[in-house]
C-alpha positions as CSV (number, residue, x, y, z in Angstrom):
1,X,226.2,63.9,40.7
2,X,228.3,61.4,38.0
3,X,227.4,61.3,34.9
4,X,225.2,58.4,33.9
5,X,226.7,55.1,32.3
6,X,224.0,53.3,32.6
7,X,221.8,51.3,29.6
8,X,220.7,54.6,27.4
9,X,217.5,52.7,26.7
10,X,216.3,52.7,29.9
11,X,216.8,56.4,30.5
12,X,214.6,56.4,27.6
13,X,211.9,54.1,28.9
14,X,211.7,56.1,31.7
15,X,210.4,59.6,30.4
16,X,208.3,57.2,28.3
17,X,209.6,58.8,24.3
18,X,212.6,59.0,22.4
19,X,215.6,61.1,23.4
20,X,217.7,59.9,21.0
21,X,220.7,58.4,22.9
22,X,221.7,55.8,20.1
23,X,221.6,57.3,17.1
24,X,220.3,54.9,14.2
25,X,219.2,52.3,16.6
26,X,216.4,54.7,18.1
27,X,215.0,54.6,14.3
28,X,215.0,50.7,14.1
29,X,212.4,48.4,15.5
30,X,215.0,47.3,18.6
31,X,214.2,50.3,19.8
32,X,213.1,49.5,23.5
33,X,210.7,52.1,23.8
34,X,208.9,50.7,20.8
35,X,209.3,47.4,22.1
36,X,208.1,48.1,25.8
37,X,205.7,50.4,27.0
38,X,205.9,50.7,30.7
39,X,208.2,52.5,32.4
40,X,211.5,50.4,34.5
41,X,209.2,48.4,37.5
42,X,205.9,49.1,36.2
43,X,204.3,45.9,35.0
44,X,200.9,44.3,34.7
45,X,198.3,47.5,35.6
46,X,199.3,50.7,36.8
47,X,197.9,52.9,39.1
48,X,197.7,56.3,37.8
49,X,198.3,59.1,39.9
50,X,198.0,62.8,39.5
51,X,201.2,64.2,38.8
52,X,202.3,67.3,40.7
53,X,203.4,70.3,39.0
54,X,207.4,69.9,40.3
55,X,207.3,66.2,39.2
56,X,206.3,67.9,35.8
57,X,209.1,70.5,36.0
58,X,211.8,68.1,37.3
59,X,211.2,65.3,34.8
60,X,211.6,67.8,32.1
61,X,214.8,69.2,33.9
62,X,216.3,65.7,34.1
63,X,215.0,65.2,30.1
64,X,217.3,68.0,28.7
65,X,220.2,66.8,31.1
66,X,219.8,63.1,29.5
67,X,219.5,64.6,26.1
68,X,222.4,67.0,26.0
69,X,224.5,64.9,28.3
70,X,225.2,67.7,30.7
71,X,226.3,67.2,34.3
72,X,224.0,69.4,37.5
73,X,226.3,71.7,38.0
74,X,227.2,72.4,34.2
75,X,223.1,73.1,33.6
76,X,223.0,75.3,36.5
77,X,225.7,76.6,34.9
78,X,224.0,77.1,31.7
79,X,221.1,78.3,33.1
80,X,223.0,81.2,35.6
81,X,224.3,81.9,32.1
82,X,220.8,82.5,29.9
83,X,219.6,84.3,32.5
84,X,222.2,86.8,31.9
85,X,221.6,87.4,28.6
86,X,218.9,89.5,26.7
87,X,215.3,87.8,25.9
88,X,213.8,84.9,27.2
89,X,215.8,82.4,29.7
90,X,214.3,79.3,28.3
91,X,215.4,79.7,24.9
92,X,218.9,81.1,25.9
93,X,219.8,77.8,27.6
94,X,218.4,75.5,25.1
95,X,220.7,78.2,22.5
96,X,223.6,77.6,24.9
97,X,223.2,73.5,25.1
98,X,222.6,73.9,21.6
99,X,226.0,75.6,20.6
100,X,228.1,73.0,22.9
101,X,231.0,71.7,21.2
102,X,229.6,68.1,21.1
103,X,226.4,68.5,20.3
104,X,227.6,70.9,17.3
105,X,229.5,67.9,16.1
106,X,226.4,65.3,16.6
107,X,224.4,68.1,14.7
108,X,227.2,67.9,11.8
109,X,226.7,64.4,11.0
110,X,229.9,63.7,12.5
111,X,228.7,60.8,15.0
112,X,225.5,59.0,15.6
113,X,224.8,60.2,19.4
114,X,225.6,63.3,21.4
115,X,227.2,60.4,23.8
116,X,229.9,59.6,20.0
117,X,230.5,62.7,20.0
118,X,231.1,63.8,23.3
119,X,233.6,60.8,23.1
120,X,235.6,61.9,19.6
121,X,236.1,65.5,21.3
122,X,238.0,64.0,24.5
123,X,239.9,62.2,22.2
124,X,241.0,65.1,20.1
125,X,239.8,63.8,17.0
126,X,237.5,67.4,16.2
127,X,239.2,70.7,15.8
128,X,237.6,74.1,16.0
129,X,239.2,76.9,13.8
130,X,242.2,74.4,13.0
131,X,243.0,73.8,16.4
132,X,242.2,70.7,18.5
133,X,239.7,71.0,21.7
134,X,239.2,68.2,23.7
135,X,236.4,69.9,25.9
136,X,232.5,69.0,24.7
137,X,231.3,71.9,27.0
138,X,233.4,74.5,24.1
139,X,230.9,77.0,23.1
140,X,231.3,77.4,19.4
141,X,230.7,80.8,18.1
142,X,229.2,82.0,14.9
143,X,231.8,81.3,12.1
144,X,233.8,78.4,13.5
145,X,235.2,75.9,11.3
146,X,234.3,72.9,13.2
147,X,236.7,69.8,11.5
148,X,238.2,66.4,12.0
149,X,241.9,66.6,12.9
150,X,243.7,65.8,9.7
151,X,245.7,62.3,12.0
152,X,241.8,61.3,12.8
153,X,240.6,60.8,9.1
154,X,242.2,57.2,8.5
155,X,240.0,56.2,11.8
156,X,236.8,53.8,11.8
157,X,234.7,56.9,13.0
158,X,235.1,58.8,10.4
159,X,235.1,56.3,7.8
160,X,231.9,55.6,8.8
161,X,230.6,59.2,9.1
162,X,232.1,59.7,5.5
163,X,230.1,56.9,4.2
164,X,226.2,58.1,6.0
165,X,226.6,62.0,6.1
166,X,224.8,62.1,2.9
167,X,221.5,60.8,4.7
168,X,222.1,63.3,7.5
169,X,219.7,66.4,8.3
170,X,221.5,69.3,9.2
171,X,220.4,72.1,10.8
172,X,220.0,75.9,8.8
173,X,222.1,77.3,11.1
174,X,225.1,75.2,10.5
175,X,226.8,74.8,6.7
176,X,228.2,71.0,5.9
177,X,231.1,70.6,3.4
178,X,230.4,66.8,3.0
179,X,233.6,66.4,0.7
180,X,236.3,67.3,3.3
181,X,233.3,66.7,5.9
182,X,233.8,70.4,7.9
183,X,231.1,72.4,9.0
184,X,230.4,75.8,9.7
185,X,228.4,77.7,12.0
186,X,226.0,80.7,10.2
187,X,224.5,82.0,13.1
188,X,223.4,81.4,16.4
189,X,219.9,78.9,16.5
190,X,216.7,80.4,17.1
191,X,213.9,78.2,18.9
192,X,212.6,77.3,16.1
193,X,215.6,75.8,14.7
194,X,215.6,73.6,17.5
195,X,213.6,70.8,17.6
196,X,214.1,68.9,20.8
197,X,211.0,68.3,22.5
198,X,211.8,70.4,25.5
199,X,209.6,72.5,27.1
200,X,212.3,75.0,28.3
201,X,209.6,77.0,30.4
202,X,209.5,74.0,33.0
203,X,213.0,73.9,33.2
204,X,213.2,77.6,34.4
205,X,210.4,77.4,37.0
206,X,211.9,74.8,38.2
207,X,215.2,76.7,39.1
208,X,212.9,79.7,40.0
209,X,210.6,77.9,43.0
């Protein structure tokens, strides 16, 4: 399946909440799930019908994939991945998606959406240890020195993350040196350092049916 280049809003409209997709816009009134409450199609009155346990399961499964931006066969992937590894499979893959090159930099301050900066990777704008790496799916490891390249500092992206990083939350697992605007990664994230509203245990029963 292609990755999805459709309106953002409406991937958000349809799981009925905020994923996220726009950065600052999801925070401002023009949000369209703040605007509209139904779903894409449903208008006037709805008829409400049970929902299954795999509609449950997949809707969630389709959630992270919007969220994190990450194709089927990367979350399979993923998820072959976690399962590998010691403790529980549904926190390993949201640990995994977590520690993806772009969404390390989104979780830096360093663009406003996973979607920016899955975009200033490709373009080789982000180094890791000194080195440029133009693939989002990079795992970073604990340690990394994640950084603009120093050609990419005179661009409109990070002007603009230079002037709102001070407003940005970061996460206790990562260390932000807003002054030469690098960050660092302390340790791997637990579950409760991630707070995407994911309900990872779907996820894996859905890959287990």
């Amino acid at each position: 399946m292609a990755r999805y280049t459709g309106p953002a809003c409406r991937v958000c409209r349809r799981h009925g909440e905020k994923l996220m997709l726009k950065g600052a816009r999801c925070f401002t009134p023009k949000c369209s799930v703040v605007q509209r409450h139904n779903p894409p199609g449903e208008h006037g009155s709805v008829v409400r019908r049970k929902v299954s346990e795999y509609s449950l399961q997949l809707k969630e499964k389709q959630k992270a994939r919007h969220i994190y931006g990450v194709l089927e066969r990367q979350f399979r992937r993923h998820l072959a991945e976690a399962e590998r590894l010691p403790g529980l499979s549904g926190e390993n893959l949201l640990r995994i998606l977590e520690m993806r090159q772009d969404n390390v930099v989104y979780r830096l301050g360093f663009a406003e959406s996973r979607r920016q900066a899955r975009q200033l990777v490709q373009h080789g704008h982000i180094t890791i240890n000194g080195r440029v790496t133009d693939i989002p799916s990079c795992h970073v490891k604990e340690g990394d020195v994640i950084a603009w390249k120093e050609g990419s500092r005179k661009t409109v992206p990070y002007q603009m993350a230079a002037q709102e990083i001070e407003g940005k939350l970061i996460p206790s697992w990562l260390s932000l040196d807003s002054g030469n605007l690098s960050g660092q990664v302390l340790s791997a994230p637990s579950r409760s350092d991630i707070e995407t509203a994911i309900d990872e245990r779907l996820i894996v029963a859905f890959y287990s049916r």
